[in-house]
FIMI-854151 format. One line per field, with one value per atom (N, C-alpha, C): residue number from 1; residue in one letter; atom name; z, y, x. Coordinates in steps of 0.02 Angstrom, whole numbers, padded with zeros to 5 digits. Each point is the difference from the previous one (the first is absolute). Layout:
! residues N
pos <- NUM_...
code <- A_...
site <- CA_...
Z <- Z_...
Y <- Y_...
X <- X_...
! end
This chain:
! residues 86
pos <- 1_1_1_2_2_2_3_3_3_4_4_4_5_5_5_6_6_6_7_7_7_8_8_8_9_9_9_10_10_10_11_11_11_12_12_12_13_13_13_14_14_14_15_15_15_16_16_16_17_17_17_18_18_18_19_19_19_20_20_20_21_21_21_22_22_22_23_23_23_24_24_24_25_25_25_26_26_26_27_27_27_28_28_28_29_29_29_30_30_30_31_31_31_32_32_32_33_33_33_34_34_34_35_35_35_36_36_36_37_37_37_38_38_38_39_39_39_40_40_40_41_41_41_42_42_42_43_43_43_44_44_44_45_45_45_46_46_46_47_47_47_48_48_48_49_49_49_50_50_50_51_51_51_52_52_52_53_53_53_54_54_54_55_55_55_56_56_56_57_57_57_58_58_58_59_59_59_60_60_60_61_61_61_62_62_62_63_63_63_64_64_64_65_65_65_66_66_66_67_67_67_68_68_68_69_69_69_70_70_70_71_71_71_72_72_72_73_73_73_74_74_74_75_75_75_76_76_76_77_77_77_78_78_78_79_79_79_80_80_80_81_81_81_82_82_82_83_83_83_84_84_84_85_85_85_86_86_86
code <- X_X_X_X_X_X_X_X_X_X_X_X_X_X_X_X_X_X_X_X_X_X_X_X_X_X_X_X_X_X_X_X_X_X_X_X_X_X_X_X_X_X_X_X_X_X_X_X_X_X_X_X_X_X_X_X_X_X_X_X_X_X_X_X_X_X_X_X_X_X_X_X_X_X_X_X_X_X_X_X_X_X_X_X_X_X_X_X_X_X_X_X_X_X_X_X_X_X_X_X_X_X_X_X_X_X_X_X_X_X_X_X_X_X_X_X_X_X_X_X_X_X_X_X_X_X_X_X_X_X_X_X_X_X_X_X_X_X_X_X_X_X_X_X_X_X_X_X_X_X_X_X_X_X_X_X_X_X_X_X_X_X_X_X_X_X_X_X_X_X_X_X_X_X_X_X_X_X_X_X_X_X_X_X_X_X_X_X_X_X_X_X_X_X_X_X_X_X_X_X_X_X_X_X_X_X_X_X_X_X_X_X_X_X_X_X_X_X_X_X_X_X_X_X_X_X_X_X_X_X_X_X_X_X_X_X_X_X_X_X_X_X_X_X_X_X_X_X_X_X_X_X_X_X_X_X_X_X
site <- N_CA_C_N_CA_C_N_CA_C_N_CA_C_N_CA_C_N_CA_C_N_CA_C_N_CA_C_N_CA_C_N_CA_C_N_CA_C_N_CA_C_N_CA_C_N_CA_C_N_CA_C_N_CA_C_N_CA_C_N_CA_C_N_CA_C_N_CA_C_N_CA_C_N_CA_C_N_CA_C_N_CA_C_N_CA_C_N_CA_C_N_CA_C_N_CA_C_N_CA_C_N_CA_C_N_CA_C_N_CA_C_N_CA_C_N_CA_C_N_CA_C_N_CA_C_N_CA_C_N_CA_C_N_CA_C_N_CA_C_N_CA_C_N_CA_C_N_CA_C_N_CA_C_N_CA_C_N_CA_C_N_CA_C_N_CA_C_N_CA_C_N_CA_C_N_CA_C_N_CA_C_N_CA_C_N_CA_C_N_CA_C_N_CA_C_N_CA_C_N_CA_C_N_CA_C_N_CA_C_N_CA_C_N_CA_C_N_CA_C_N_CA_C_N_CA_C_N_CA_C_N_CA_C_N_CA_C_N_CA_C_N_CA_C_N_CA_C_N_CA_C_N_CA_C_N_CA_C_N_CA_C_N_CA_C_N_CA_C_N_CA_C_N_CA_C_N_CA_C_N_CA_C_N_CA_C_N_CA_C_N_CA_C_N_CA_C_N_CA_C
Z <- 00000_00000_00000_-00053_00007_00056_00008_00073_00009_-00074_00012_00027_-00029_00007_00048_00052_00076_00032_-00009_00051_-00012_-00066_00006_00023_-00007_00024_00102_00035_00051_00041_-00057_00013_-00005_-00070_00022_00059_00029_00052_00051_00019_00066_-00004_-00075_-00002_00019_00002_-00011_00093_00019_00078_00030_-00024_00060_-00024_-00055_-00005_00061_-00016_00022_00070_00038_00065_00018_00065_00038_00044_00002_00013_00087_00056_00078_-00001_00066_00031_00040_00013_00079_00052_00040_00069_00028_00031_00025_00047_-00012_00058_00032_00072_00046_00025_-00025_00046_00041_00074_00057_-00017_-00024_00001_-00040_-00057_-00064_00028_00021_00041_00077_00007_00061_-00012_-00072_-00032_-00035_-00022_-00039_00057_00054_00051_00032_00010_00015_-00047_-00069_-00069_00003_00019_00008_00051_00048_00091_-00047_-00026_-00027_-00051_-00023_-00054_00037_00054_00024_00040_00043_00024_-00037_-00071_-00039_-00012_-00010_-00027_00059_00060_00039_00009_-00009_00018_-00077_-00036_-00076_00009_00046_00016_00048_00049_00054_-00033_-00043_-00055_-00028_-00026_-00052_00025_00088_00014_00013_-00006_00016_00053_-00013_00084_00038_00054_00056_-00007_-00044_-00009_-00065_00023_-00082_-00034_-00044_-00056_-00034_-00013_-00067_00038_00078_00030_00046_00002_00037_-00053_-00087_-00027_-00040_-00006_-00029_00001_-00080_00010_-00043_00039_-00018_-00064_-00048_-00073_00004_-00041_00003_-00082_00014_-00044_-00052_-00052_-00081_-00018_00011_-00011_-00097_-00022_-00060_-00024_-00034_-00011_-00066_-00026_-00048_-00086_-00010_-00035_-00082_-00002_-00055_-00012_00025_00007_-00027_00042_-00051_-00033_-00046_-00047_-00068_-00056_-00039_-00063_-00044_-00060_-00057_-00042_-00045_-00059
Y <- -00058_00058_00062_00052_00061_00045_00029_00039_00053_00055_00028_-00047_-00032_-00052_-00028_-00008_-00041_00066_00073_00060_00004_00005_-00003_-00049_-00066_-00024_00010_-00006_00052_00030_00063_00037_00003_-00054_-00020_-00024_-00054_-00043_00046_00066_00035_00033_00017_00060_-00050_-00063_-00032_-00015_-00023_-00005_00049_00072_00055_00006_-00029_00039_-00066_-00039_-00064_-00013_00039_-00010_00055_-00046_00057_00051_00052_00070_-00047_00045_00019_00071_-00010_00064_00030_00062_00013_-00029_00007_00006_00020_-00005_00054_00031_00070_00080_-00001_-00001_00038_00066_00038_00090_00013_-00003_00012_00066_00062_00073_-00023_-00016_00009_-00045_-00052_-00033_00027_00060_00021_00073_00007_00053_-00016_-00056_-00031_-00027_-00024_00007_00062_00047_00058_00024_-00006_00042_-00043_-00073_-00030_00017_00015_00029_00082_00007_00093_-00021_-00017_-00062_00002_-00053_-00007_00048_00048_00050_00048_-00011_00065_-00048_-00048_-00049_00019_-00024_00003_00086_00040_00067_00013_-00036_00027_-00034_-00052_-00045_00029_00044_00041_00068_00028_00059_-00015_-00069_-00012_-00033_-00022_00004_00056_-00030_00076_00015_00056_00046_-00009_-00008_-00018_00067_00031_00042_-00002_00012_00009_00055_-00016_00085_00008_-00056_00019_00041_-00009_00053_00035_00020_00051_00049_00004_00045_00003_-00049_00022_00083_00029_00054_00001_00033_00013_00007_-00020_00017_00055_00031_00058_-00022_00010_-00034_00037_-00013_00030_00029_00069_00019_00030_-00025_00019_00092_00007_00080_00028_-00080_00027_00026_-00029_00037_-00047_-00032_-00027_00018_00035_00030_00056_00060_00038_00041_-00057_-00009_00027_00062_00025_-00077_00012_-00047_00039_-00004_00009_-00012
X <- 00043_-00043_00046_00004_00008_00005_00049_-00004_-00049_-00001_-00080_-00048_-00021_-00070_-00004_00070_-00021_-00014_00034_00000_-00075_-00014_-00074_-00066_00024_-00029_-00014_00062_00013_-00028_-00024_-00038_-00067_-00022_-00044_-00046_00040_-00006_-00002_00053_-00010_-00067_00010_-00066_-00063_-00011_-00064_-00005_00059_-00006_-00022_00033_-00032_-00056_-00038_-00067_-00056_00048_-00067_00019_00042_-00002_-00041_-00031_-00060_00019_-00029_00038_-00032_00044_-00009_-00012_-00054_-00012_00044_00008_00034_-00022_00029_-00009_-00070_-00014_-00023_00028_-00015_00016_-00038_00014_-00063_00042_-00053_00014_-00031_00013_-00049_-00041_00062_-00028_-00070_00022_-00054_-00070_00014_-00058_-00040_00019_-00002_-00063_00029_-00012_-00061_-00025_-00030_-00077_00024_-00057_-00023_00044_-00053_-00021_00013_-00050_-00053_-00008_-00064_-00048_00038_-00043_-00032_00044_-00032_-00051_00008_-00042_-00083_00007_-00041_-00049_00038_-00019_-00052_00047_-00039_-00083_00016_-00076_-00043_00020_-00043_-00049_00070_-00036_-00073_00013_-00033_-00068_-00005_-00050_-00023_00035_-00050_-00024_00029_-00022_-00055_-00007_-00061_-00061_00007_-00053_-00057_-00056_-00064_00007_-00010_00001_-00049_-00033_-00046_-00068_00023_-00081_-00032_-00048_-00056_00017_00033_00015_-00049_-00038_-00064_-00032_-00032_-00050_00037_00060_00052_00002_-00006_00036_-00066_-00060_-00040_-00046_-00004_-00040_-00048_-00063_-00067_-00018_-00025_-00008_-00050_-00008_-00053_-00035_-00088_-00039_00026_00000_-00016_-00076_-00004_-00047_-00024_-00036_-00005_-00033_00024_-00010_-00049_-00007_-00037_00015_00062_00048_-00020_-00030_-00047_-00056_-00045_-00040_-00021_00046_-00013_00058_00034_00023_-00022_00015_-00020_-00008_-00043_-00014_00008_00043_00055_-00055
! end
């Protein structure tokens, strides 16, 4: 065999191994800060829910008859009546 043709072959062969071996993950990192940091944005999280759920309950009085006002009748004036005919 040709010395090109084995370098290539070679390379073939490396190039085909790194593709068909299975990649690894890291490690895993644990960051206390970042996890520390990560439970009180959930506690604030929560806080805020709760307050939005005491906001959106109804308030303990009747607004329909606390703010209701008196309608005043519609009195007609007559304004068809006497109306000129063209």
């Amino acid at each position: 065999m040709p010395k090109p043709l084995r370098v290539a072959a070679i390379t073939l062969a490396l190039a085909l191994a790194v593709v068909t071996v299975p990649l690894k993950a890291q490690l895993v990192v644990y960051d206390p800060t970042n996890s520390i940091e990560a439970v009180l944005q959930y506690e604030q999280l929560i806080r805020q829910y709760e307050f939005l759920i005491q906001q959106a309950r109804r308030v303990p009085v009747d607004l329909a008859r606390r703010y209701h006002a008196g309608s005043s009748d519609w009195h007609s004036h007559g304004l068809t009546s006497g109306a000129r005919s063209a």
